[in-house]
Steps between C-alpha positions, in 0.01 A plus 500: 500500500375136501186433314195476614563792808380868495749715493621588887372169640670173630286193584532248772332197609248597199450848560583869482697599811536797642905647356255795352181403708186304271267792636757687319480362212131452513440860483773612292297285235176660616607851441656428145848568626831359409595280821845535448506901499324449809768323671735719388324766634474379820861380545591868366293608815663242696876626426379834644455425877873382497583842400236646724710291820834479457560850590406401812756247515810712324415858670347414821643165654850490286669872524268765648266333850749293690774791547189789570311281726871393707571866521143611630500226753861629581343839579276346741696256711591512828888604624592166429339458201168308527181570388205322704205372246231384739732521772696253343918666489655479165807603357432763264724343227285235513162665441455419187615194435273369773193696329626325195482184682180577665331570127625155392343305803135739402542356114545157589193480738293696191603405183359136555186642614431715241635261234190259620271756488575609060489165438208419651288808410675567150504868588897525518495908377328626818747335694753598282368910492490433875822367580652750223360867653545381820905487419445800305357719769724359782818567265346880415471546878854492549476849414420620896797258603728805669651593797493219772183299333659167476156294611350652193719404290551170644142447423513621198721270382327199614215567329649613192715189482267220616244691258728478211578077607178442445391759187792271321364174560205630352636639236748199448197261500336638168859387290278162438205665422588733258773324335460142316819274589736616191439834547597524901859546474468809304252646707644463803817661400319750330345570882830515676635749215233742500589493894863557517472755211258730707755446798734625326342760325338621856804500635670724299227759583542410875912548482434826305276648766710329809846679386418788406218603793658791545455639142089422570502674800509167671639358848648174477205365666227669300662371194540070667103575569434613199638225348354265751168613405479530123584095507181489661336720253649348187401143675138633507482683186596197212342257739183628376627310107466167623210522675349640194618239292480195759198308465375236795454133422169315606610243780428164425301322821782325714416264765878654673320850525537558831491806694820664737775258602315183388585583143860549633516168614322346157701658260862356728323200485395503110893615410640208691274311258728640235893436653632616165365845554639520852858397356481773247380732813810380713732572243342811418552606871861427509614726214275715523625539871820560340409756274319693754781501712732603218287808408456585897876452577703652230472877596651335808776355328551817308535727780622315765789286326557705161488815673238636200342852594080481552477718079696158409272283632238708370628472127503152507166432637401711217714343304340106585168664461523573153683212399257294646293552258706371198564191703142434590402547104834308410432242752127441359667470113718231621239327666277463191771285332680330796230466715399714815694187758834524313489876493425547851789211582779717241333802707633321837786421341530882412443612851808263654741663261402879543498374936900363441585793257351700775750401784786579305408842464782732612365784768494861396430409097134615410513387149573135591204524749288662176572184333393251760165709525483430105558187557195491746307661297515316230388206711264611699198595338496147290569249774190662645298561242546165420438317771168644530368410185684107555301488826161645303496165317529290806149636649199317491203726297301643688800498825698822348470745817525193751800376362684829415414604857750180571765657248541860650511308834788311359605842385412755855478205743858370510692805421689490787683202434773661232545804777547284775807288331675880375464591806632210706781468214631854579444441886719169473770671255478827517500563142248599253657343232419125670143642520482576180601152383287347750233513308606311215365173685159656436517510137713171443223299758214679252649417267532128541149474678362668189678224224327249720178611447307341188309778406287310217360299726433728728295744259306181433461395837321851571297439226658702314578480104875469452638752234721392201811654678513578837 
């Protein structure tokens, strides 16, 4: 600590800013109490909604909805197998992709919107409870999604998944405000573990239950339902930590307050102001493309050209889940002494080997495939958790849920840009192995848009103070 600061406080331009919030700290002095247990209390809180929502992510979305909802809109499509939303005829196959689709496009429109409106008012946990048990309850309603009810659950899922968009730029935009500058990485990573790990541990339950339905006295369905809905339930149950903990920052008057889509339009127009934030955006997009694509794709790869059974595939999900959370804390270690830039480049780095090791894999050998999803693992939770807290020092005070709004953009809105070049890759070769290595351009273009970007100056030119190592 330099002298002359309160413990938990930065200063720039001549005063307190807001990495812990000066109301904060104001009142923590007030009420006698030690500032920094208060931080730490709060950031203990904060860990907690990751593992309220990643079950979500692992159960729902990655093994259990996308299979279920296929098969139910199976059951109700026509002899040649359409179903007609709205009168509109699609392929059942592709019913939920296109809902996943449809829940991005609802995100992007909202999470700006929203983002405005914490910043302005300073009252980011009601939006955050909001967009939180509105997830939960749509994800706990998958419950009643039998027989032929395929417009339920494609509804369900695009409120559960826009609602959880825009619950995580929420919860993303606190990293600055509960965390001074040196402490970011940690925390961060400390986030992403606590998700992975309740997965992972959620997952086990879920496999438990799933395989052996017919011990419970289970169908297969009742059991994918089940499991559906206690996502939803565990989602809304440790939710109720960080809201507890959370505390809303007064709003500083801001002559860019403006309501609806002309706060949209200020806050494009205040981040082209800052170029070096929109490089670290554009690179951000590109890998992060990538590693989307990568975690999205590879139960492709593994069924379709290793010839791995679905328990296989299973495993290693599992398998990335858990080690994800080594990486993420590893990650966050290294990043305290090299800096969070050069761990996040080594990361890339990281991810371009595992992709090359990856299409040498010989078909029909699970344990090679176990050690590519170790290899993911062990990357995955740090290059995100990372990145999050390298972009946290790049946002103007007092900006956080504007400019994180940008970030999952970067992150929801241009998804579609790693699927689109496995796709065409396979369509143009024929092989999944040439897919697979596809995406390597993602993570060697990140990679060198990333080096480019001066990140110093860029913390200052947000106004931001610039840690020792970073």
């Amino acid at each position: 600590m330099r002298p002359g600061r309160a413990p938990g406080t930065v200063r720039v331009h001549g005063k307190s800013e807001g990495t812990v919030g000066t109301d904060t700290l104001r009142t923590a002095t007030a009420d006698g109490a030690d500032p920094a247990a208060e931080r730490r209390r709060e950031q203990r809180g904060w860990y907690f909604y990751d593992w309220a929502c990643s079950v979500y992510s692992t159960s729902v979305l990655t093994v259990f909805l996308g299979p279920y909802l296929t098969s139910v809109a199976e059951s109700a499509a026509d002899a040649d197998g359409y179903v007609h939303p709205l009168g509109i005829p699609v392929r059942a196959g592709s019913f939920f992709a296109y809902s996943v689709s449809l829940s991005v496009i609802l995100a992007v429109l909202v999470m700006p919107l929203v983002g405005a409106a914490a910043d302005r008012s300073g009252r980011k946990k009601p939006l955050l409870a909001a967009a939180a048990y509105t997830g939960a309850a749509a994800t706990t309603g998958m419950f009643f999604l039998d027989g032929d009810r395929y417009l339920l659950g494609g509804l369900l899922l695009v409120v559960a998944n826009a609602a959880q968009s825009v619950a995580m730029m929420l919860y993303n935009s606190y990293l600055p405000q509960i965390a001074p500058p040196e402490e970011r990485d940690a925390v961060s990573s400390r986030g992403w573990a606590f998700g992975y790990a309740a997965g992972a541990l959620v997952l086990v339950v879920n496999l438990i239950l799933y395989t052996g339905h017919d011990s419970f006295g289970l169908s297969e369905s009742a059991a994918v339902r089940i499991c559906l809905a206690s996502a939803g339930l565990w989602w809304g149950a440790f939710a109720l930590i960080p809201l507890r903990r959370l505390r809303d920052r007064r709003a500083a008057a801001r002559e860019s307050a403006l309501p609806g889509f002309r706060q949209l339009a200020a806050t494009v127009r205040d981040m082209r102001r800052r170029p070096l934030t929109l490089a670290f955006l554009l690179a951000y997009l590109v890998y992060n493309d990538g590693i989307q694509t990568v975690i999205s794709q590879a139960s492709v790869y593994g069924s379709e050209e290793l010839e791995l059974g679905q328990s296989t595939l299973i495993v290693a999900v599992l398998l990335v889940q858990v080690l994800a959370v080594a990486g993420a804390l590893a990650l966050g270690r290294l990043a305290r002494r090299y800096g969070a830039k050069r761990t996040i480049l080594g990361s890339l780095v990281a991810w371009t080997v595992t992709l090359a090791a990856g299409y040498f894999l010989p078909a029909g050998a699970p344990a090679w495939f176990f050690v590519l999803a170790a290899g993911i693992g062990l990357v995955l939770g740090g290059s995100q958790a990372l990145s999050r807290s390298l972009f946290s020092h790049l946002v103007p005070p007092g900006k956080e849920a504007e400019y994180f709004s940008a970030y999952e953009l970067s992150d929801r809105g241009m998804s579609w840009l790693g699927p689109l070049l496995f796709g065409l890759t396979y369509q143009l070769t024929g092989s999944y192995r040439d897919a697979i290595i596809s995406l390597v351009v993602f993570f060697v273009l990140g990679f060198v848009l990333l080096a480019r970007v001066p990140v110093r100056r860029a913390i200052g030119d947000a106004g931001n103070p610039v840690p020792e190592r970073i």
